[in-house]
Every structure is written in C-alpha cells, then in structure tokens.
C-alpha positions as CSV (number, residue, x, y, z in Angstrom):
1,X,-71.3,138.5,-38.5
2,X,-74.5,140.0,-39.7
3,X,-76.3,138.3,-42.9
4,X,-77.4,140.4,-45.6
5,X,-79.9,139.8,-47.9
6,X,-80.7,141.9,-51.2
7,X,-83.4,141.4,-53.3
8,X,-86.0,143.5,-55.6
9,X,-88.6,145.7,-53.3
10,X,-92.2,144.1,-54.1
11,X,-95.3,146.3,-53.0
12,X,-95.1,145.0,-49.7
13,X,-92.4,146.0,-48.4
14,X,-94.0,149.4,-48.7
15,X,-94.2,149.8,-44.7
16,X,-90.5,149.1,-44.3
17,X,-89.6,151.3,-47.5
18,X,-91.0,154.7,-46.1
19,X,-89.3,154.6,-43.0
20,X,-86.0,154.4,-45.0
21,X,-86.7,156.8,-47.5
22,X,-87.8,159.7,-44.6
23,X,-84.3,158.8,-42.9
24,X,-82.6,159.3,-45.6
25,X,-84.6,162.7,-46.6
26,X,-83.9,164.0,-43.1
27,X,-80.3,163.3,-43.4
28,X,-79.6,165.0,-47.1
29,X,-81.9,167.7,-46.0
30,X,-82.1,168.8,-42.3
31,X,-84.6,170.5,-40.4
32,X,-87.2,168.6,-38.8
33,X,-87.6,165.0,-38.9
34,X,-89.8,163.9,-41.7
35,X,-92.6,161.1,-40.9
36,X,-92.8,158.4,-43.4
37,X,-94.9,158.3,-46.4
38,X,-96.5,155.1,-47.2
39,X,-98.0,156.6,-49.8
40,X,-94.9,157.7,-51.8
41,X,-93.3,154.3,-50.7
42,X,-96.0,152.6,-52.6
43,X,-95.8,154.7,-55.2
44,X,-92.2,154.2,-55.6
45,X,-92.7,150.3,-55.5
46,X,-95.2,150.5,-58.4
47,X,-93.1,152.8,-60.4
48,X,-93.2,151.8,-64.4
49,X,-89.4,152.7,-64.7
50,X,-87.7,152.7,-61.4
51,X,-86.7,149.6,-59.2
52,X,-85.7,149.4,-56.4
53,X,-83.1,147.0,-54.2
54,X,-83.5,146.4,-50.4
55,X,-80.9,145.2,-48.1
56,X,-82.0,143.3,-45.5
57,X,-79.3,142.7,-42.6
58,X,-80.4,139.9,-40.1
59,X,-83.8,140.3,-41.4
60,X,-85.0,143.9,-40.9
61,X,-84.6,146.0,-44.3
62,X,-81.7,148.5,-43.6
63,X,-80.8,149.6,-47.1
64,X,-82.5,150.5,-50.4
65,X,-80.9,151.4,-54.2
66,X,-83.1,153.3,-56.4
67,X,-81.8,152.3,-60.2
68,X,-83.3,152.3,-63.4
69,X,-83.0,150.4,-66.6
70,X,-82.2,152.1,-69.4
71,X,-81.8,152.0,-73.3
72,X,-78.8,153.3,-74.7
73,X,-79.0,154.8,-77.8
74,X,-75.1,154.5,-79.7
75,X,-74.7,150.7,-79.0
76,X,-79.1,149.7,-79.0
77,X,-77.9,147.8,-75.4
78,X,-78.9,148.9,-71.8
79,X,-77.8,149.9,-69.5
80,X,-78.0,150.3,-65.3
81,X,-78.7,153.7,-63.8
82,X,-78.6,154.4,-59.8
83,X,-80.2,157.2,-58.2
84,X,-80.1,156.5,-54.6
85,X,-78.4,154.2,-52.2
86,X,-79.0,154.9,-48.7
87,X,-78.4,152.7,-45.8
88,X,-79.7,153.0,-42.6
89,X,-77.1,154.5,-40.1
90,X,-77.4,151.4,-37.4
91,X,-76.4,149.1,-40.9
92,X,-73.2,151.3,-41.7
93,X,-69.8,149.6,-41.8
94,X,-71.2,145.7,-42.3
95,X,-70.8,145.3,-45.8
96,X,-73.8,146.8,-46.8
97,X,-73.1,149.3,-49.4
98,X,-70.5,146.9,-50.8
99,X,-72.8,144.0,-51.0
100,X,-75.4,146.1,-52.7
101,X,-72.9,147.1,-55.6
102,X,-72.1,143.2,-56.3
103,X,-75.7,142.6,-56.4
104,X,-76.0,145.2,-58.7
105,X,-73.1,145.1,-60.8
106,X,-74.3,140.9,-61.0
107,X,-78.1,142.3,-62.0
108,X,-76.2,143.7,-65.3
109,X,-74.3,140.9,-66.5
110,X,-77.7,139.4,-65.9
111,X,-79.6,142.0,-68.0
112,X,-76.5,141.9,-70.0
113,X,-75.9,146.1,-69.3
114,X,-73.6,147.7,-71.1
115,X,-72.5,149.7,-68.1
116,X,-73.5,151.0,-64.4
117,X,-74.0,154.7,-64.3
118,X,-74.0,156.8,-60.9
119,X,-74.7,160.6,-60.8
120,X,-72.5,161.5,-57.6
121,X,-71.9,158.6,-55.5
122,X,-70.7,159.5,-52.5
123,X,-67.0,158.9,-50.7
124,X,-67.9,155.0,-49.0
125,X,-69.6,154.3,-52.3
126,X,-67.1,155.7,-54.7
127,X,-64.3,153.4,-52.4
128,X,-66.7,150.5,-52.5
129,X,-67.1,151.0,-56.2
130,X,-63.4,151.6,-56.7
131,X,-63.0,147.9,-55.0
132,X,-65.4,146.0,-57.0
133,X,-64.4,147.5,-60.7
134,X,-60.7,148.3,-60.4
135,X,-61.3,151.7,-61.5
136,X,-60.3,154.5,-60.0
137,X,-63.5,157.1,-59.6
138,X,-61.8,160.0,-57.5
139,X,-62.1,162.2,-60.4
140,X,-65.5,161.2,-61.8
141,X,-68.4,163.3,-61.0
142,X,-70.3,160.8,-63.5
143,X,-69.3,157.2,-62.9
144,X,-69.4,154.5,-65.3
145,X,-68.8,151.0,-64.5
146,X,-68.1,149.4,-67.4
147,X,-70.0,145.9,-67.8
148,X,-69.4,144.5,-70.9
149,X,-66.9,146.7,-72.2
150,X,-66.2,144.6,-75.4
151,X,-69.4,146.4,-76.7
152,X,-68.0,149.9,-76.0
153,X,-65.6,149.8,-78.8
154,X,-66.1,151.0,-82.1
155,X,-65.9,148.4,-84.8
C-alpha cells in the first residue's frame, strides 16, 4: 500500500508544482502538451489568497488542491473554497482524492469553516465527497459541505 502524505505547498515545492499544474492543463484542455511554468508555480505558491495542498504518495508529489479561505458575509464565519484538485494519472485509484478531502474537510474544523464549497467537482470527487459527508451531491452543480452546521441556522 502506497503512503500518502498531504500537507500545505511552501515555495519550494515550486519545481514539483509546475509539472502538475501543466498535466493537468493539458488534460482539461487538449492540444499540445504544455511545458511547465515555474514561474506561475511560484507565483501560485506566493499567492496572498490562494493555498494550496500537495499529496505526496511514497514521496514524489502526485496531487495538488487549490482552495481558498474565505469570509462569509450572513454568519461573519469562514469558510473553505476549492478550485482545483488534480491528481496525477500514475496516483489515480490509491486513495488520493479521498485522502485529500479528509485533509481538507479536517483543515475546516481547524479554521473552524462554516462549510466546504466546490464549483463542479467532478464524478470520483463528488463520490469521494459523497462518502466523507453523507450527503448526497448528484444534483449539486455547487457543493456545500456543511462543517459546522449548528451556525447555519437562523436564531
């Protein structure tokens, strides 16, 4: 079995980063393979609102969330926002995707979120998501994972 590791990307793992993020632009895009960009990796790492999560698997980073934290206006809490998860296609069916939603879903109770947002995961990650929460998210084009759902209600 394969370990995984998945901790917040510092600036240097920049060189591991780009390779990633040109994999996963050639395979949401097409056309020609695109050549990493160190620059934009770095970029990315030194981003004032993004962070981003790398999933290491035996050592060698194979996966990377983009998410943000964000303020939520109704309830003055925060909460989690993902943009991107991508793994590598040589890290597929080990656990990764799953193991990157407990890290995050365990980096809001942490930040104490009031809930995980995802624009359009896609069919693994909506099943994976599905698993974790208990909530079904065939439907949702806009997914919420609730966190702390006690704060959702209305006093």
């Amino acid at each position: 079995m394969s370990k995984i590791e998945i901790k917040i990307l510092e600036q240097d793992a920049a060189l591991d980063l780009a390779p990633l993020i040109s994999s996963y632009a050639q395979e949401r895009k097409r056309g020609a393979p695109r050549q990493p960009d160190m620059f934009y990796a770095e970029t990315l790492l030194n981003d004032r609102t993004a962070e981003v999560l790398g999933a290491y698997v035996d050592g060698k980073l194979s996966a990377f969330c983009t998410f943000f934290d964000l303020p939520e206006t109704i309830s003055g809490k925060r909460v989690g926002h993902v943009d991107i998860l991508y793994v590598d296609y040589e890290a597929r069916d080990l656990g990764v995707t799953k193991a990157v939603i407990e890290e995050l879903v365990k980096l809001g109770d942490d930040r104490n979120w009031l809930e995980l947002q995802w624009n359009d995961p896609n069919e693994v990650q909506q099943s994976k998501i599905s698993e974790i929460s208990r909530l079904s998210t065939a439907a949702n084009v806009r997914l919420s994972i609730g966190i702390h759902e006690e704060h959702t209600k209305v006093q």
